[in-house]
N, C-alpha and C positions, 0 to 999 in steps of 0.2 A: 423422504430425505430432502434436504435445504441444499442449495448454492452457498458455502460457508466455507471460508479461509482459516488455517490453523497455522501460527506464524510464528517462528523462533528466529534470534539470531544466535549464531555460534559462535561468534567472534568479529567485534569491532564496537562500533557509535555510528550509528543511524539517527537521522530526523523521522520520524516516522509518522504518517497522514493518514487518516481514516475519513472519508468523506462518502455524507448518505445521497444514495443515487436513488432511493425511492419517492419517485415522482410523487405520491399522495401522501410522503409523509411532513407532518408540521419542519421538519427541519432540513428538508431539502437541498441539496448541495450544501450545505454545513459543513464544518470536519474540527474533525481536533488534531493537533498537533502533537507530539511527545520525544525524546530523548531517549532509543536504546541504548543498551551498553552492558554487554558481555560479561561484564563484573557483576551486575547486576540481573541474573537470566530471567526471564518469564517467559511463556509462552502467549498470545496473543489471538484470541479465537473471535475472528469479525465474521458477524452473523449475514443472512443473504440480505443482498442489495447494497452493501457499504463496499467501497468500492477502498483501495490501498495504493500507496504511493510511498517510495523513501528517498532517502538520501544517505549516500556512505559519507558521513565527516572524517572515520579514520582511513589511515590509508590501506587498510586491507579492512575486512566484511565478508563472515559466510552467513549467509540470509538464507533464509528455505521456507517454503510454506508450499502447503499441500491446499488445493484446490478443489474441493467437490459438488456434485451435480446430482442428485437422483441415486447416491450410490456411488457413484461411476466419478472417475478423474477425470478431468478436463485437457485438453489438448492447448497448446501455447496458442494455436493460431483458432482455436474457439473464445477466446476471451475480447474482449473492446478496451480501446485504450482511450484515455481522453489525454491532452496537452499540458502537460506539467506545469504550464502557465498562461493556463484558462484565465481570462477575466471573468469568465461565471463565478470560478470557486476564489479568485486572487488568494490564493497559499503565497505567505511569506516565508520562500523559501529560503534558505542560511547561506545562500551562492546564487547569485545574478547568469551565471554562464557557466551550470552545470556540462560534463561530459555525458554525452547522452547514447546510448543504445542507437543501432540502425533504427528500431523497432517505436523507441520512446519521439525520435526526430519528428 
């Protein structure tokens, strides 16, 4: 079993960032940017080592994604966070001075 995210939203408009945190890979801190939107559903399955980041545009957002490991679910406080506005990755994000999580700060 992979480290692998499987990732919906339920309802709203997200910015949505997928950024490769594999050190040996050709694209390295890379990411791509995208547009959820609830009218629109897919589900979104980022493979291990890509690392996820959003943003809520509308004013409500039920986001979910399930995290695994070997099997096994992951614990919130087993995961690493990086700074939403890294100058390694510079993501242009859609908001200068998001609200941010205790956890994102």
């Amino acid at each position: 079993y992979l480290n692998r995210k499987l990732i919906n939203l339920n309802f709203g408009t997200i910015f949505q960032v997928a950024v490769d945190l594999r050190v040996n890979s050709p694209s390295y801190l890379k990411f791509d940017s995208f547009k959820l939107d609830h009218n629109k559903p897919l589900f979104l399955l980022l493979p291990p080592g890509i690392g996820n980041a959003f943003y809520v545009q509308s004013k409500f957002a039920l986001y979910s994604y399930s995290l695994s490991y070997k099997g096994k679910y992951f614990d919130i406080n087993d995961q690493k966070t990086i700074s939403w506005n890294s100058p390694d990755l510079n993501i242009k994000w859609p908001c200068k001075k998001p609200i941010l999580s205790s956890r994102d700060k």
